[in-house]
Backbone as JSON Lines, residues from 0, in Angstrom:
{"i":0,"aa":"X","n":[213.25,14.4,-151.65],"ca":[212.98,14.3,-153.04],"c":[211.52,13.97,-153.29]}
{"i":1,"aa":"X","n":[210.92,13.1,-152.49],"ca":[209.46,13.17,-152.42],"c":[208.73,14.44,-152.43]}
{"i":2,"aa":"X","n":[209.18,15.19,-151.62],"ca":[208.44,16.31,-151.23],"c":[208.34,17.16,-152.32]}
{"i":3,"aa":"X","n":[209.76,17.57,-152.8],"ca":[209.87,18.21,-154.03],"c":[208.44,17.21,-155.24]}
{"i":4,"aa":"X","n":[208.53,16.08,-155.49],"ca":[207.9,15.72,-157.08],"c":[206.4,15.58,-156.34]}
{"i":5,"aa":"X","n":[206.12,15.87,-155.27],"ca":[204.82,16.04,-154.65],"c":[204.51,17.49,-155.44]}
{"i":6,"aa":"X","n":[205.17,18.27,-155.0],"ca":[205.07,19.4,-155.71],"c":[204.42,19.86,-156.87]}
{"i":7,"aa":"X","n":[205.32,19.01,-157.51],"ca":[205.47,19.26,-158.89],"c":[204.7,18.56,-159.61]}
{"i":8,"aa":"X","n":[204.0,17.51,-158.83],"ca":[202.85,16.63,-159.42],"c":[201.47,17.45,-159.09]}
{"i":9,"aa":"X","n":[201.44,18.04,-157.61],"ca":[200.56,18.75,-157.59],"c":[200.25,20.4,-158.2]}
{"i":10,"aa":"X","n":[201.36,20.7,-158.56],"ca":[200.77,21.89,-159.86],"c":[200.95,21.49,-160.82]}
{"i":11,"aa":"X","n":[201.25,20.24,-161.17],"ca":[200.84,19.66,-162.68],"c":[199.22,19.48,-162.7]}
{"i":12,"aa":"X","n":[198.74,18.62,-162.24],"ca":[197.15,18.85,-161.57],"c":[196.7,19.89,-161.44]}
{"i":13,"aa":"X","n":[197.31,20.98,-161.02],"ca":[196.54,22.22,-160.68],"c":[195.99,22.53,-162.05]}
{"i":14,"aa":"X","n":[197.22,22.72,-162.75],"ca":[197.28,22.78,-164.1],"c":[196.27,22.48,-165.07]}
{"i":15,"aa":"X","n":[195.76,21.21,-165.03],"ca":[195.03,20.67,-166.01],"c":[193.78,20.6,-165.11]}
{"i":16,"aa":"X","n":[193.66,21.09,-164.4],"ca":[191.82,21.29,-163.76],"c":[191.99,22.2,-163.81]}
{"i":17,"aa":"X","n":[192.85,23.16,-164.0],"ca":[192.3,24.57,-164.45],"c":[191.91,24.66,-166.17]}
{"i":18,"aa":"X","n":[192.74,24.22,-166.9],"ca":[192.35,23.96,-168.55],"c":[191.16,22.62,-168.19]}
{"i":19,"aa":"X","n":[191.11,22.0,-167.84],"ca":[189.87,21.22,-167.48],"c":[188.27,22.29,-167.27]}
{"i":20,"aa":"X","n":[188.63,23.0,-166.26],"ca":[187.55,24.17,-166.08],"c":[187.1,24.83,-167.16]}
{"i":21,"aa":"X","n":[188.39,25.73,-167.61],"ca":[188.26,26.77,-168.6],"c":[187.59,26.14,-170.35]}
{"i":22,"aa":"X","n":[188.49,24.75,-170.37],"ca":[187.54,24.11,-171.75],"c":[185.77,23.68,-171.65]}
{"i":23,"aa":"X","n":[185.83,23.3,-170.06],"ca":[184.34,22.99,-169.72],"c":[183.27,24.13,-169.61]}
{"i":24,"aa":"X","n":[183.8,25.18,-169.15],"ca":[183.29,26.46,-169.33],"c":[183.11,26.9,-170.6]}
{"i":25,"aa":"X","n":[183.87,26.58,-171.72],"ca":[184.47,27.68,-173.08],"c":[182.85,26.53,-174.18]}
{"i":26,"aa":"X","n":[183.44,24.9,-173.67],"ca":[182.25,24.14,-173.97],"c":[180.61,24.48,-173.86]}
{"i":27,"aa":"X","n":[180.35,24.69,-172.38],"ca":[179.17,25.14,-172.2],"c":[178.39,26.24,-173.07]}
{"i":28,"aa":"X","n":[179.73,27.49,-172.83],"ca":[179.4,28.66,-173.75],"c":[179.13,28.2,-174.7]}
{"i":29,"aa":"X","n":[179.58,27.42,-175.83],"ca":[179.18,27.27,-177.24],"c":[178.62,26.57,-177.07]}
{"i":30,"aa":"X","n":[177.82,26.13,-176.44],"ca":[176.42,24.74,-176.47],"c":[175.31,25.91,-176.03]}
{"i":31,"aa":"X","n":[175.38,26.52,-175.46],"ca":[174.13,27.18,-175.21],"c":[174.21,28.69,-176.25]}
{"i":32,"aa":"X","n":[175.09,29.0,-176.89],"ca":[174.87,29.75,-177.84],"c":[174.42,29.51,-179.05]}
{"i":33,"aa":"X","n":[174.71,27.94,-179.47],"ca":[174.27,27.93,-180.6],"c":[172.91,26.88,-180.24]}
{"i":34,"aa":"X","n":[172.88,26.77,-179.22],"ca":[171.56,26.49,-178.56],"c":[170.27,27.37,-178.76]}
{"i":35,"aa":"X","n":[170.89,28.54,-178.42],"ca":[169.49,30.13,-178.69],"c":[169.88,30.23,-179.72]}
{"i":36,"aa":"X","n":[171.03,30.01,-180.76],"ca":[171.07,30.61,-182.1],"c":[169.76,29.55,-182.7]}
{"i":37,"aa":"X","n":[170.09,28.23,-182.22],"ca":[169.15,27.26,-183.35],"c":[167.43,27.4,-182.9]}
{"i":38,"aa":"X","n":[167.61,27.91,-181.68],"ca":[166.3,27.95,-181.01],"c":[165.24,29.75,-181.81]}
{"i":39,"aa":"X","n":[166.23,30.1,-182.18],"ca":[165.88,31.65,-182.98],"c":[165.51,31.51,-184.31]}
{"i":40,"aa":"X","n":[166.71,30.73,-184.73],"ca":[166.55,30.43,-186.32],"c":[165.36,29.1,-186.72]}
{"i":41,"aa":"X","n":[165.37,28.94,-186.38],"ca":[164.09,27.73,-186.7],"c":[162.71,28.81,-186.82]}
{"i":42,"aa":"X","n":[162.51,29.1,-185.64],"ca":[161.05,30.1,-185.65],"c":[160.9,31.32,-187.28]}
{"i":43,"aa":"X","n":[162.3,31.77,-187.04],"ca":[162.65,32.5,-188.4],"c":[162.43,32.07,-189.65]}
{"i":44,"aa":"X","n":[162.85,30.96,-189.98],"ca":[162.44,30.35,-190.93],"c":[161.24,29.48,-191.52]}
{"i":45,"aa":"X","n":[160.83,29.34,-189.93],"ca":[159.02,28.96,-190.18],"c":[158.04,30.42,-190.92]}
{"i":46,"aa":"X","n":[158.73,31.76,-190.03],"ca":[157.69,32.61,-190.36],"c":[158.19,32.76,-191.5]}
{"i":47,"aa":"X","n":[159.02,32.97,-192.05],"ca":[159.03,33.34,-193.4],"c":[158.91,32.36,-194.33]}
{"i":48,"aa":"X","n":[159.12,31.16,-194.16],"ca":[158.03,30.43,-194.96],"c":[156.75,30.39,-195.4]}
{"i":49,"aa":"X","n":[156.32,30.67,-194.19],"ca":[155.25,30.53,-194.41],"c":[154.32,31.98,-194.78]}
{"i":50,"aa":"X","n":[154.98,33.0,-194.64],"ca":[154.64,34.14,-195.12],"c":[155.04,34.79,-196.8]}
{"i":51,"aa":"X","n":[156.31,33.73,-196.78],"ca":[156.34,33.95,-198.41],"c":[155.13,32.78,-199.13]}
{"i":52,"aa":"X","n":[154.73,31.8,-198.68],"ca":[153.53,30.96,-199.14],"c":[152.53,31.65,-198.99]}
{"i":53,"aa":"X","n":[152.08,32.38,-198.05],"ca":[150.81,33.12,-198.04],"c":[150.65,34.39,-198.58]}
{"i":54,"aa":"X","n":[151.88,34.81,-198.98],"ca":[151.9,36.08,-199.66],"c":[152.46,36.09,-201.12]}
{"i":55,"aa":"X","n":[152.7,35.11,-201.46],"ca":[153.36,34.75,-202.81],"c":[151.97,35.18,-203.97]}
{"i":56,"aa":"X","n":[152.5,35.84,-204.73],"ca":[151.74,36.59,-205.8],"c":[151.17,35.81,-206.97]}
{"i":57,"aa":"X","n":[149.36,36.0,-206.89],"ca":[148.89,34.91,-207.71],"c":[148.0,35.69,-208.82]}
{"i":58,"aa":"X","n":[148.02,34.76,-209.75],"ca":[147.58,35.65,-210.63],"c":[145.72,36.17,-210.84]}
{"i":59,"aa":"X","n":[145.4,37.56,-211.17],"ca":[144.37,37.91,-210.63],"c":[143.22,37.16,-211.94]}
{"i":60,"aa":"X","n":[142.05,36.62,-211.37],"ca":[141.14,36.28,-212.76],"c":[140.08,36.91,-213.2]}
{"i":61,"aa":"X","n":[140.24,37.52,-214.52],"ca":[139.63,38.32,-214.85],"c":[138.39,37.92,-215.83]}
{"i":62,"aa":"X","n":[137.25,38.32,-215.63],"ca":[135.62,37.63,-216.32],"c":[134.96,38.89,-216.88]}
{"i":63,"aa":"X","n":[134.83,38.53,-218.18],"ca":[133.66,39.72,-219.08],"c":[132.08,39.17,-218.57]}
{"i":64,"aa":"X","n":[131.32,39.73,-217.88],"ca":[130.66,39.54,-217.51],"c":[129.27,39.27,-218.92]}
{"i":65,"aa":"X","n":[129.73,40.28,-219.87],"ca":[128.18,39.93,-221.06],"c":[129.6,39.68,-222.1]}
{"i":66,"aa":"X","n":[129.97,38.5,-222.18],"ca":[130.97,37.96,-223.24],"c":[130.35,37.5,-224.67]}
{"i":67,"aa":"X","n":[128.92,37.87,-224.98],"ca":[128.8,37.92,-225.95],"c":[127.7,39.28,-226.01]}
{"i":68,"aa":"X","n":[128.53,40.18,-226.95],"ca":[128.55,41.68,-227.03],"c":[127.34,41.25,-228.11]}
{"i":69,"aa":"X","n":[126.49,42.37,-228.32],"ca":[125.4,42.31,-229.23],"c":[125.69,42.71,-230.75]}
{"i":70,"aa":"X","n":[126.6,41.97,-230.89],"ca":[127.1,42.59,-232.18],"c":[125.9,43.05,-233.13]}
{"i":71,"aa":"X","n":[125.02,42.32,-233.09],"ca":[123.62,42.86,-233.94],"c":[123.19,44.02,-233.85]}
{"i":72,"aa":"X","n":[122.91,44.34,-232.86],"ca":[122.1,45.54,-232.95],"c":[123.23,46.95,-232.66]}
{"i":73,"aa":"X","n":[124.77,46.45,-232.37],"ca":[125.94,47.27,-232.92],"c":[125.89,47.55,-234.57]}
{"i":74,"aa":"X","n":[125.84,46.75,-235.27],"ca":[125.41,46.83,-237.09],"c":[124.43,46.81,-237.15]}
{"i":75,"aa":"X","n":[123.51,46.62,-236.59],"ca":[122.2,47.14,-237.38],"c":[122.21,49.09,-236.8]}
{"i":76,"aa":"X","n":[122.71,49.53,-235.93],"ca":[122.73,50.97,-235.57],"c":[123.67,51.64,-236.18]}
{"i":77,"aa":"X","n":[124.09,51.35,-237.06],"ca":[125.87,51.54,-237.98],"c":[124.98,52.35,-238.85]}
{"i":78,"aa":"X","n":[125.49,53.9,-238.89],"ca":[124.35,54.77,-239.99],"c":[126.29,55.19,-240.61]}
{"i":79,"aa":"X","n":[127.02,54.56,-241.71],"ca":[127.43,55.02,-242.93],"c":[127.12,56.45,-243.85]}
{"i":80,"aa":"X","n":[126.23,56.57,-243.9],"ca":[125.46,57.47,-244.94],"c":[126.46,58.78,-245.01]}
{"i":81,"aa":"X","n":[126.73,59.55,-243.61],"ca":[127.34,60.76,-243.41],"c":[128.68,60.41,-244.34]}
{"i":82,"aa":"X","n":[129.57,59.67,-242.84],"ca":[131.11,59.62,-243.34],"c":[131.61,58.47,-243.97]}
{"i":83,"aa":"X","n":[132.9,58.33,-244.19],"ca":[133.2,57.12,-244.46],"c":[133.96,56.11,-243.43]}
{"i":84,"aa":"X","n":[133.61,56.92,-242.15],"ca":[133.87,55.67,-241.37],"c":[132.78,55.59,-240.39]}
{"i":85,"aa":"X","n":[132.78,54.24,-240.06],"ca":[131.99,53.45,-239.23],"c":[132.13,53.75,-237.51]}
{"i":86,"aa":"X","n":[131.85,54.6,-236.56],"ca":[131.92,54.56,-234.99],"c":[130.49,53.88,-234.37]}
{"i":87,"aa":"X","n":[130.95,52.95,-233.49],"ca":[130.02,52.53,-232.44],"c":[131.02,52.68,-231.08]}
{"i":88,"aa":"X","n":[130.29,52.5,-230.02],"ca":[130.74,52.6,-228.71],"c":[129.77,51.73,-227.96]}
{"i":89,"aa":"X","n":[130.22,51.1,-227.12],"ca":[129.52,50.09,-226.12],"c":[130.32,50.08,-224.99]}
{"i":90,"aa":"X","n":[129.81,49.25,-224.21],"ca":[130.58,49.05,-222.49],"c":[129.98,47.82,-221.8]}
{"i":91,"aa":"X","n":[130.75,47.27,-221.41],"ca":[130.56,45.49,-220.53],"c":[131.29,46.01,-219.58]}
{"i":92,"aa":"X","n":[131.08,45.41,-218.61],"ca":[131.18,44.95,-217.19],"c":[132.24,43.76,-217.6]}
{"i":93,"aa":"X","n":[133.69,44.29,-216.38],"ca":[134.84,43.49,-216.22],"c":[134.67,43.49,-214.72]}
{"i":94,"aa":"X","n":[134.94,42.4,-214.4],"ca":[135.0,41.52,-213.25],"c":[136.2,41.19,-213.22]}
{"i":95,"aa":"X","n":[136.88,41.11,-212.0],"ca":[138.32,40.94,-211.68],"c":[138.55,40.2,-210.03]}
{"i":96,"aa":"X","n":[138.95,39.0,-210.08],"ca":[138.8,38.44,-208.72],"c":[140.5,38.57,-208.18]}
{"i":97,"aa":"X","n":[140.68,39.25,-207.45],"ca":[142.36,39.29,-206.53],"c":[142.43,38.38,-205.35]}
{"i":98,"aa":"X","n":[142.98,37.0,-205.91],"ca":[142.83,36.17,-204.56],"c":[144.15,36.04,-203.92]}
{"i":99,"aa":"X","n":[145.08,37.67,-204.18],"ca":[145.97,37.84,-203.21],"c":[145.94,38.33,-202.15]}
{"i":100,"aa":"X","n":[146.33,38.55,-201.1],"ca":[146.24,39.59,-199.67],"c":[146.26,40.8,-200.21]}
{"i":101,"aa":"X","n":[147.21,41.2,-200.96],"ca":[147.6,42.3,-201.12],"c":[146.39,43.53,-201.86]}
{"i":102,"aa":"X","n":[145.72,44.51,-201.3],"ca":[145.5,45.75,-202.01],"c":[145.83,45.58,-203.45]}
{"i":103,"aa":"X","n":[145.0,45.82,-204.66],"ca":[145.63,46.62,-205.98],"c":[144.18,47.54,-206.29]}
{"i":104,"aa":"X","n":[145.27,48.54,-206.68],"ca":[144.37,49.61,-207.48],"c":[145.38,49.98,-208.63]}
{"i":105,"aa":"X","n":[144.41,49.78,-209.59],"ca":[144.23,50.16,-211.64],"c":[144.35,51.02,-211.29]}
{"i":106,"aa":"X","n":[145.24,52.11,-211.93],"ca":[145.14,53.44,-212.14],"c":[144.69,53.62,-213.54]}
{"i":107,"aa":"X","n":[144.96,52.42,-214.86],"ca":[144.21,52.78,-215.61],"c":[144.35,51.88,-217.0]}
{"i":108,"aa":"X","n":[143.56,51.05,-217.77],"ca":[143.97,49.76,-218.68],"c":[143.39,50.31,-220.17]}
{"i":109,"aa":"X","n":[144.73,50.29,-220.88],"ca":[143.85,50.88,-222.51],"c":[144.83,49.71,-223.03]}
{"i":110,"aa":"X","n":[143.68,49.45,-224.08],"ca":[144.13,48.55,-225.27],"c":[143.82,48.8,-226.13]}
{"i":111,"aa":"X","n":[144.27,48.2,-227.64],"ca":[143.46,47.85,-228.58],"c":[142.95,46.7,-229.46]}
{"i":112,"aa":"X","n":[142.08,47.13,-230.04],"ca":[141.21,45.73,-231.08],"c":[141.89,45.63,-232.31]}
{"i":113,"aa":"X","n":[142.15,44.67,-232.48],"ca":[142.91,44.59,-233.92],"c":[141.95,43.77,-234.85]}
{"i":114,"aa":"X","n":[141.74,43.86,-236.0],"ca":[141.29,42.87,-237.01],"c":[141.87,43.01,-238.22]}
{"i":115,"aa":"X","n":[142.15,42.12,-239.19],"ca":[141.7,40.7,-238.94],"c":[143.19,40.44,-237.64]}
{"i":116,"aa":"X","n":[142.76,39.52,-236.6],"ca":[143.56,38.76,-235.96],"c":[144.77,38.88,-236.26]}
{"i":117,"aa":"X","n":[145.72,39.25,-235.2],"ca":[146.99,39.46,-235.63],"c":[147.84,40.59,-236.79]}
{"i":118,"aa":"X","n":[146.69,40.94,-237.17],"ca":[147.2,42.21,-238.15],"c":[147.77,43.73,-237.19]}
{"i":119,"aa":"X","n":[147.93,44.84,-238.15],"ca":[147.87,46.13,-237.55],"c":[146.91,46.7,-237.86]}
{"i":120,"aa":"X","n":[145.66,46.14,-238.37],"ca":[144.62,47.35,-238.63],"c":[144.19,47.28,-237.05]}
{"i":121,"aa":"X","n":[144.15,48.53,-236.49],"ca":[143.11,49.14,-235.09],"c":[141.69,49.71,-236.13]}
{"i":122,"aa":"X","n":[141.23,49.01,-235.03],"ca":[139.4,48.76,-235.04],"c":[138.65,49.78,-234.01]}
{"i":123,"aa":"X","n":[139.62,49.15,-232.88],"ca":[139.02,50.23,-231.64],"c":[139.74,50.4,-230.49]}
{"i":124,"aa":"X","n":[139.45,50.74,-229.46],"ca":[140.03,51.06,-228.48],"c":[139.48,50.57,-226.99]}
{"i":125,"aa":"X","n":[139.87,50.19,-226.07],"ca":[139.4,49.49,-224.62],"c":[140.03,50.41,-223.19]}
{"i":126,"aa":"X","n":[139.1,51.03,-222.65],"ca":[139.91,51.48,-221.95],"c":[139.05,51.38,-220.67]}
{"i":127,"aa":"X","n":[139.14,51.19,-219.63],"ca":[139.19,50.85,-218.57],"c":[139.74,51.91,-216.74]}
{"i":128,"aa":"X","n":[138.86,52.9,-216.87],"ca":[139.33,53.77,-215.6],"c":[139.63,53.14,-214.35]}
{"i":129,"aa":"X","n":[139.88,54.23,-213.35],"ca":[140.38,53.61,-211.96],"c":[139.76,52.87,-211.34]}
{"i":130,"aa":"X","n":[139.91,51.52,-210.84],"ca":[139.37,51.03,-209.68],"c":[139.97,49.96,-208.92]}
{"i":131,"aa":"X","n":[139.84,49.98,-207.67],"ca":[140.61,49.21,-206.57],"c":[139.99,47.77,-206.39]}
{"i":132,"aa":"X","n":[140.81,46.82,-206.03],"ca":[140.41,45.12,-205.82],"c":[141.08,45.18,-204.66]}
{"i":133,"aa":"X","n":[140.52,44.58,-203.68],"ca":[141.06,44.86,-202.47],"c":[141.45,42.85,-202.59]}
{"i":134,"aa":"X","n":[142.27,43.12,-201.3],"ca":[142.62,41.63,-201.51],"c":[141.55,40.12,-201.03]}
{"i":135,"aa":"X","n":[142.06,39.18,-202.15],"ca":[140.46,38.29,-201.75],"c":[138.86,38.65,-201.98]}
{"i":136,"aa":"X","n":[138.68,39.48,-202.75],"ca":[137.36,39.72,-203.23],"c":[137.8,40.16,-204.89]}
{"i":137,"aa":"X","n":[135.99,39.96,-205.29],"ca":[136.25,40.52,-206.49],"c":[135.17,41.77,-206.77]}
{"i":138,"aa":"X","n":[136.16,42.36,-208.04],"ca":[135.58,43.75,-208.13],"c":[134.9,44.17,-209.49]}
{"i":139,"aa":"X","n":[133.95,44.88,-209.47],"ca":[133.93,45.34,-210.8],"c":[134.21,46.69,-211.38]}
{"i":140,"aa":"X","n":[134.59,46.34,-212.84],"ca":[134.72,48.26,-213.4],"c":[133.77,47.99,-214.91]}
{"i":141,"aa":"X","n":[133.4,49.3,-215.52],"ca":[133.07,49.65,-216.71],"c":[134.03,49.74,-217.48]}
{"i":142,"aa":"X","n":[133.78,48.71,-218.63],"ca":[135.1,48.66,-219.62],"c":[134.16,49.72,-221.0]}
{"i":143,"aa":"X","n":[135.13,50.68,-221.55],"ca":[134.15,51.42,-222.86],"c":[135.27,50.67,-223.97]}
{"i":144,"aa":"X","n":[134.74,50.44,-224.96],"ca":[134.8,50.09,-225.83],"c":[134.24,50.99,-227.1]}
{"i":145,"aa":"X","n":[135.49,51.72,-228.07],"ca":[135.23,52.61,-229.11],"c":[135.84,52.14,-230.64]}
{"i":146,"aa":"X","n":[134.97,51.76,-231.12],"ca":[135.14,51.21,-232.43],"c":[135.06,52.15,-233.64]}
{"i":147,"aa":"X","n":[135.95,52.64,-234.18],"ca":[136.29,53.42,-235.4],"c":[136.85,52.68,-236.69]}
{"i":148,"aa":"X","n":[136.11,52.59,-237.68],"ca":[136.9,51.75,-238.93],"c":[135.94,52.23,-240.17]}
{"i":149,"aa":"X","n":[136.81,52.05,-241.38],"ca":[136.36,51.96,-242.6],"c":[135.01,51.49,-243.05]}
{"i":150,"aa":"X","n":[134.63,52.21,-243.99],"ca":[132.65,51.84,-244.34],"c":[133.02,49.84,-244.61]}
{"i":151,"aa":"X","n":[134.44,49.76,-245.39],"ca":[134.44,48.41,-246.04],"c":[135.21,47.51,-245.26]}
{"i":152,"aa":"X","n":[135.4,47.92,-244.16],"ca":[136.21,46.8,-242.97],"c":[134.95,46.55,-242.3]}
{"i":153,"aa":"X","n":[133.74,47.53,-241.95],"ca":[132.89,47.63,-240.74],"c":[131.57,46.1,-241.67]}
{"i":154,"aa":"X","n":[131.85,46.42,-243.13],"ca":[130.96,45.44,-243.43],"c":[131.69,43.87,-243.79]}
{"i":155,"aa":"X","n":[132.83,43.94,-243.84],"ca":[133.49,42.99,-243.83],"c":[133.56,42.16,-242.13]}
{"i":156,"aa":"X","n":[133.61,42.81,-241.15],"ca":[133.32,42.33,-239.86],"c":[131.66,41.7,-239.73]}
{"i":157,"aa":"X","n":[131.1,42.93,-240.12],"ca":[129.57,42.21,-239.92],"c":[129.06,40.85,-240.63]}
{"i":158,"aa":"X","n":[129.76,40.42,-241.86],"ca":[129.34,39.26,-242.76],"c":[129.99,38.55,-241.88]}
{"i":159,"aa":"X","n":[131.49,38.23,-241.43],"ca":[131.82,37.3,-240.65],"c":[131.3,37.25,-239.24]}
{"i":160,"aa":"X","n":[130.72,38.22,-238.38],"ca":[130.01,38.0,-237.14],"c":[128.67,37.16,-237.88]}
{"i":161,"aa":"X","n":[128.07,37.61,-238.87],"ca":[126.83,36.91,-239.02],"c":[126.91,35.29,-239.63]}
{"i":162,"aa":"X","n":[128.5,34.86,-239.87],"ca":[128.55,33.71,-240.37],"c":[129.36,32.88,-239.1]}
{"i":163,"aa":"X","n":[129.29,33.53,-238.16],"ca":[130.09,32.92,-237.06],"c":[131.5,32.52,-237.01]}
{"i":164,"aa":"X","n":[132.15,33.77,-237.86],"ca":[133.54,33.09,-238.09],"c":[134.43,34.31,-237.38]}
{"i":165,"aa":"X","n":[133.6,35.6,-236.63],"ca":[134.81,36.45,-236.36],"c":[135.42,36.61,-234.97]}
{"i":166,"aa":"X","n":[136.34,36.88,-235.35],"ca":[137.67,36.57,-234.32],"c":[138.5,37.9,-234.26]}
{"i":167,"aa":"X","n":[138.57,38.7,-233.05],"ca":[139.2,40.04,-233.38],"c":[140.43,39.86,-231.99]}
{"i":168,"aa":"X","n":[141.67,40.21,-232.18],"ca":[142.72,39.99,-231.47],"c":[142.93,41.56,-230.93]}
């Protein structure tokens, strides 16, 4: 009867050092998998941190280089006489600094001048052709500027430029 529960004690043992093995094995496996998983993902999430911080989109600053236009000698060159409307044309220098990485190129910027401020009367027009800002420098373009208006808007602008009160949106 010994012999027999010798037996039976010893493949009970067998038993559980084999599930002993196989859990210590099954253990290892998932310690060193999520070992290289965490060892992968960390680096991953550094670079893209830090590449969405260095690439994160900032806004570009833009400088009129002669920000005070000669309005004078724009009205004093104002010849009325023909029609009844008023055209001048001028052009400043826009400066544009891109202190993103990224390349941009304008394909092309039109606006318009409104006066008085906030109204719908158009005054003139801004338009601005192609040019590229490469990233981290700044660039310049020729802005034209075309002013078309009424004999009695064009002198209504000029009394307020000459009293220092005009403001065109």
């Amino acid at each position: 009867m010994s012999a027999g529960a010798a037996t039976s004690i010893s493949i009970a043992d067998g038993r559980v050092a084999l599930w002993a093995r196989v859990t210590d094995r099954i253990v290892t496996c998932c310690f060193f998998n999520s070992l290289v998983f965490w060892l992968l993902l960390i680096p991953i999430i550094f670079l893209s941190a830090s590449g969405a911080i260095m690439y994160y989109p900032r806004q570009p600053v833009v400088n009129f280089c002669n920000k005070q236009i000669d309005w004078t000698h724009l009205i004093m060159n104002i010849e009325t006489i023909v029609t009844d409307q008023v055209y001048a044309d001028f052009e400043f220098l826009l400066s544009v600094y891109n202190p993103n990485r990224a390349h941009v190129q304008i394909a092309e910027i039109e606006g318009s001048l409104f006066y008085p401020a906030g109204s719908s009367q158009v005054i003139g027009r801004i338009q601005v052709a192609n040019f590229d800002i490469p990233g981290g420098s700044v660039s310049d373009a020729i802005s034209v500027v075309k002013l078309s208006m009424p004999k009695y808007l064009a002198l209504e602008i000029a009394t307020k430029y000459f009293a220092s009160q005009l403001l065109v949106s």
